[in-house]
N, C-alpha and C positions, 0 to 999 in steps of 0.2 A: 294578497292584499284585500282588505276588508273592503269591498266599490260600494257598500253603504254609506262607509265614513268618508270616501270621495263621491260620492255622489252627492252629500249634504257640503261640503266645500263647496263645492260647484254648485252649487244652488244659492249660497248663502254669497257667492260673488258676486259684487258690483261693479264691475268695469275696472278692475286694477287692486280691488281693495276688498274684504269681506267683511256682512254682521256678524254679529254674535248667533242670533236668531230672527226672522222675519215678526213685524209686528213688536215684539219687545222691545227687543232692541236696533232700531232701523239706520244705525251710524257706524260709522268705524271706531273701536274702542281701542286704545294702546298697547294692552296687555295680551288683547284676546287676537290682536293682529299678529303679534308676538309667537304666540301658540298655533296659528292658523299657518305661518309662513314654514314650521315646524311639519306641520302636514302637509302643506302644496309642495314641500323638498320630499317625499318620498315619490310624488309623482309625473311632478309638475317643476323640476328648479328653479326654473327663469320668474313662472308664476310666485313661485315663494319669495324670490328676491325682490320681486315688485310689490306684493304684499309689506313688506316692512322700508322700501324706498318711499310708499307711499305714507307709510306711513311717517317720514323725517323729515315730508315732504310739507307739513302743515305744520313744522318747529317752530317755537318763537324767537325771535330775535335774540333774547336772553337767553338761548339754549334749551329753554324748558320743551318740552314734547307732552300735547296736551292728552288729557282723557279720554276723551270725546271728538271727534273730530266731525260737525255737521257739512257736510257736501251740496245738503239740500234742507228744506224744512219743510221733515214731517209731523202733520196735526195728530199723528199717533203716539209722537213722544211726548212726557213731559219730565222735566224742564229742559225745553230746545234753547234754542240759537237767540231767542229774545230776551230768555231769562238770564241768561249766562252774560253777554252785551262784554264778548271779548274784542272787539274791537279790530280782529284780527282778520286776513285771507286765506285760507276760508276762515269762514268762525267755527270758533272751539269751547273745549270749556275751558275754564281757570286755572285751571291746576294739574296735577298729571297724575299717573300709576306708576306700580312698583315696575324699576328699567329693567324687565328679564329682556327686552330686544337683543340689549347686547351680548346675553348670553347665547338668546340659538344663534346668532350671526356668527359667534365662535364653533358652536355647533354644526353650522352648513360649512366651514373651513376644514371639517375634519375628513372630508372625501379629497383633500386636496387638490381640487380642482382649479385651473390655473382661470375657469371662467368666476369662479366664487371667491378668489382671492381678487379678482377687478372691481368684483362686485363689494366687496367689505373693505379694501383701501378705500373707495369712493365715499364709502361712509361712515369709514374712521373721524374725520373730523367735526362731525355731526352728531358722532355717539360721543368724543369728549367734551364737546359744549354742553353737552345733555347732562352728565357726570357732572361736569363743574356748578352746572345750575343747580343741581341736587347738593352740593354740599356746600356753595356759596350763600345758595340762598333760602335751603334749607337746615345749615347749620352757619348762620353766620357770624357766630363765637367761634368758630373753630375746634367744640368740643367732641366732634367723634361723634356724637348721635342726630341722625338728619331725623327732624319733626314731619309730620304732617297736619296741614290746617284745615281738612275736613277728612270725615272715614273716605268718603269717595273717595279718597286719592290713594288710600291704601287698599282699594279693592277689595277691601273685608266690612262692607257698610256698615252692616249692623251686629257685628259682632261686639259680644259683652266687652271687649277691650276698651271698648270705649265710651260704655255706660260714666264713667266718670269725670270724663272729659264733657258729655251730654247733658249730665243734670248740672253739673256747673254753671248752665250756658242758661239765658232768658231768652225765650221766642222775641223775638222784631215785633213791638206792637202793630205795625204798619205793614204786617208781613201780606194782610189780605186774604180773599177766598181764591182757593187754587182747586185743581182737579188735578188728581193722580193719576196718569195710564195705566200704570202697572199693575193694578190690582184688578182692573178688567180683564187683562190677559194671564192673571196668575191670582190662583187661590191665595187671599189675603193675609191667612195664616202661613202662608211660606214667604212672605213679604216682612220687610221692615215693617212697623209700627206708624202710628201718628205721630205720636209722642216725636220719634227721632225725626221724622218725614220734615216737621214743623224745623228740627232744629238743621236740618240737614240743609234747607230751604235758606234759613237767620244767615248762617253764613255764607253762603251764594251772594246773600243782597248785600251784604259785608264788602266783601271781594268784588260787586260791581261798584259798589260806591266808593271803594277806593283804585278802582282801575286796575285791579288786580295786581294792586304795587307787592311784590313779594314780601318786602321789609316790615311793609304797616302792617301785613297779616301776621306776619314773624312776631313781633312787638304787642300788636295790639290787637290783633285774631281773637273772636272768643273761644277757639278751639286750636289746641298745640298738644299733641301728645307725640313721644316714638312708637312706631310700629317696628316688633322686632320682623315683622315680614317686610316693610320698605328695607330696614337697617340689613338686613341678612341677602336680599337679591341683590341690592345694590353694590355689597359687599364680595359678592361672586362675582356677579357685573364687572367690579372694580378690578377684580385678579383677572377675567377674561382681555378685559379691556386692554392690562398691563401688555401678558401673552401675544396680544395681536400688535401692539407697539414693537414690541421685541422684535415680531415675525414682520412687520413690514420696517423698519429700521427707521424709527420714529425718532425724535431729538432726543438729548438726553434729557430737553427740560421737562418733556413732555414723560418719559418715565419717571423721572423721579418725584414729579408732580404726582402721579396715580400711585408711586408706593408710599406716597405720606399720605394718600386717602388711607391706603391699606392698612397702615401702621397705627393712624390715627381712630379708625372706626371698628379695628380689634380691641384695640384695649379697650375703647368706649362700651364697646357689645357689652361687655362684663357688670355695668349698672345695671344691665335687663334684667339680671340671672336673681331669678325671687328662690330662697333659701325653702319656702312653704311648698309650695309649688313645684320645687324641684325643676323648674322652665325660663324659659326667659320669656320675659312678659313687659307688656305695652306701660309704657312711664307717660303718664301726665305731667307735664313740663309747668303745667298753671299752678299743679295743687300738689304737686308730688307724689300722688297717689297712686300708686302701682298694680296693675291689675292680678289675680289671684289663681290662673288657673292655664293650665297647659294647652296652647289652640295649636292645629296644622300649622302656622307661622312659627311656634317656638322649633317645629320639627327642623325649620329650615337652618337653623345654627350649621346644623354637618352638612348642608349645600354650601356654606357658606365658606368654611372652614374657622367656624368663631370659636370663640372660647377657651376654657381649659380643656385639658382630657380629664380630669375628674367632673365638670360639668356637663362634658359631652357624655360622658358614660350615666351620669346620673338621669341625665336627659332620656338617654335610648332604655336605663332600666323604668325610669317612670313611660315612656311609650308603651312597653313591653305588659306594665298594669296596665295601661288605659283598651289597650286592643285583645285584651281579654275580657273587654265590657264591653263592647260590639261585636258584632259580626263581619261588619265589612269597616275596612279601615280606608283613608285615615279622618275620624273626626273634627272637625272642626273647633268646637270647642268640648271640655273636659266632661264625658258620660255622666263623669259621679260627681258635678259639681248642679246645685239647684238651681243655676239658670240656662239648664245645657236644656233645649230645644232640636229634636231631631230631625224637625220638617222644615226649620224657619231659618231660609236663607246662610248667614255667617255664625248662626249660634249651634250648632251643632252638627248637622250637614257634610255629609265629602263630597267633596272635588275633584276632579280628574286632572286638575292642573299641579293642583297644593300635590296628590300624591304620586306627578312625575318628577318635582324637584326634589320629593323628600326621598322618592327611591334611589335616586342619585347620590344625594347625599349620606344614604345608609349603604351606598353599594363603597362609597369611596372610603367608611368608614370601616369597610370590611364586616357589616353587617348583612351578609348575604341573605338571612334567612328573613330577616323583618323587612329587608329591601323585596326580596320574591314575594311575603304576604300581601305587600302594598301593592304591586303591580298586577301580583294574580287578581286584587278583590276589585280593583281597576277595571281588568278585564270583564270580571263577573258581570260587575255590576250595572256594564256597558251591555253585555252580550242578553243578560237577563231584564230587562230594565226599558233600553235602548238610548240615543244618545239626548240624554236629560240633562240639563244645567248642572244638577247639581245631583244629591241620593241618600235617600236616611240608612245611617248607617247601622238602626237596626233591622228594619226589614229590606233594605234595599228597592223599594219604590222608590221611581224618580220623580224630582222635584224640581220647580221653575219651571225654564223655559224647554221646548223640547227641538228636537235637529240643532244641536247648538254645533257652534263650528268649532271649540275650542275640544270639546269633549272627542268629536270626531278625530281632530288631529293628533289628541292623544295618544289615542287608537291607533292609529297610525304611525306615531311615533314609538310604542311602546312594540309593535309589530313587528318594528325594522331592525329595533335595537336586539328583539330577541333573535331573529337572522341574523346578524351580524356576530352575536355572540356564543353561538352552534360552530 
């Protein structure tokens, strides 16, 4: 076992819960708890399963499970607990991340351990409220594709997917002078912009002024697009979710409730699939406008099980181009497109998170050899590098934040999995 990458777990823990990274990011984030609890189960179980009880622990009312979860307020972040004004115990932010929780929760079930089965019935009912908010009230047409009403919430902030969604939108005259944290703790150029910062900020003040009513943002949000990375986890989510209904003998209304998420948000997946592109790509729901180029989210279709097999194959033969224009895979957005950004943040950049779901996804597709690339460059880039947010994926210097807990756990996680499969 890698004890660097538990050793940054343990460091980055706060009493039940962990950051991302100290100073950066000084909160409990949704996603990154998600991955964190993924790494405290190769060492620690009990700590893993509190890691993500902690985190169900701060749900709203409505089901939703927020982004940000503040426990305290630190003058290191910004925009904390005053700007957000959720109104909630603890405070949080607004709105939430893409739901991989309920994926590892299915994951920690696979040791069959009769202590991790007490632990995910307890919070089985917590993860379908959470689902149900995600398609209630983020698709409440009932069309198959769940929106999101800021990139935050899709954890790909400033990635080009959403450049259209962005210039559509007018800064809040009234928006005011602010101070960013994050650009003191991280070189600017690997940071979002002003430009988006400004609009990222417009709708926050949006979502306080209207109480964060899900509906009014729904309806009348200046910002509504899909992300085929929410639409495709949640869509795994959704079959895990089914699986552990099954396996604790849940009602019948309650399956057959989650297999018409299933049934419903497969077929929907199919509007993403851009013909140019050859990927499935981010739909602006205001303008119709569809974004043009292949990100780590389009990878997640084959986590998901979405699509056609002639789009899934077309998918893995367009990856198969893109990862002979890098070095280390998998990039965040498309090498050969002009607004692909190698250092900055969601526009170009890999992930250690994006390339443990897509490995999964390429192993299930019987893509063993693009699945081994991803994880070997994983490893690389972790080993060579050390455990950095994020990695240009052409030279492999790391980028963001550094001891991140998410990147650690990967490590961790990608460790166990090759053990187990010797």
């Amino acid at each position: 076992m890698q004890q660097a990458a538990v050793n940054i777990l343990t460091a980055n823990d706060r009493g039940g819960f962990t950051i991302p990274t100290s100073r950066l990011y000084p909160y409990q984030w949704n996603w990154d708890s998600a991955f964190a609890a993924l790494g405290f189960a190769r060492f620690d179980r009990l700590r893993a399963w509190t890691e993500i009880e902690m985190l169900f622990a701060a749900q709203w009312n409505n089901g939703m499970v927020p982004h940000i979860i503040f426990r305290s307020n630190d003058p290191d972040y910004f925009p904390g607990p005053d700007v957000w004004q959720s109104g909630t115990e603890p405070a949080s932010s607004g709105h939430s991340q893409p739901p991989v929780a309920t994926s590892v929760v299915r994951w920690l079930l696979e040791n069959n351990a009769p202590e991790d089965r007490e632990h995910a019935e307890h919070l089985f009912p917590k993860m379908l409220a959470y689902h149900r908010w995600f398609h209630n009230h983020r698709d409440p047409d009932n069309t198959g594709l769940v929106a999101t009403i800021h990139p935050w919430e899709s954890g790909r902030d400033n990635c080009p997917d959403w450049d259209s969604g962005l210039n559509g939108m007018d800064v809040d005259p009234d928006l005011g002078d602010y101070v960013r944290r994050d650009t003191s703790h991280v070189d600017a150029s690997e940071r979002p912009n002003q430009f988006q910062y400004d609009r990222f900020l417009t709708i926050i003040k949006v979502g306080r002024e209207c109480q964060w009513n899900s509906q009014e943002l729904y309806r009348k949000g200046p910002f509504l697009m899909v992300d085929p990375g929410i639409q495709f986890i949640l869509l795994r989510a959704d079959r895990d979710l089914l699986a552990m209904a099954r396996e604790f003998g849940r009602p019948e209304t309650e399956l057959q409730e989650i297999s018409a998420w299933i049934e419903k948000s497969s077929a929907a997946s199919e509007k993403l699939w851009n013909e140019q592109a050859r990927a499935y790509c981010a739909l602006d729901l205001r303008s119709g406008h569809m974004s043009d180029a292949m990100t780590s989210a389009s990878m997640l279709a084959l986590y998901a099980k979405a699509g056609s097999d002639e789009h899934r194959n077309q998918l893995m033969e367009r990856a198969g181009e893109i990862l002979q224009e890098v070095k280390y895979a998998f990039p965040s957005w498309d090498p050969t497109h002009p607004k692909f950004e190698a250092k900055r943040y969601w526009r170009g950049p890999v992930w250690a998170i994006m390339n443990y779901m897509i490995a999964r996804g390429l192993e299930e597709h019987n893509n063993l050899p693009m699945a081994q690339r991803v994880r070997e460059d994983t490893e690389k880039l972790i080993s060579q590098a050390g455990y950095f947010e994020y990695f240009d994926p052409l030279t492999g210097e790391g980028c963001g934040g550094d001891d991140f807990t998410w990147t650690a756990a990967v490590q961790l996680a990608i460790e166990s999995n090759a053990k187990e499969s010797n």
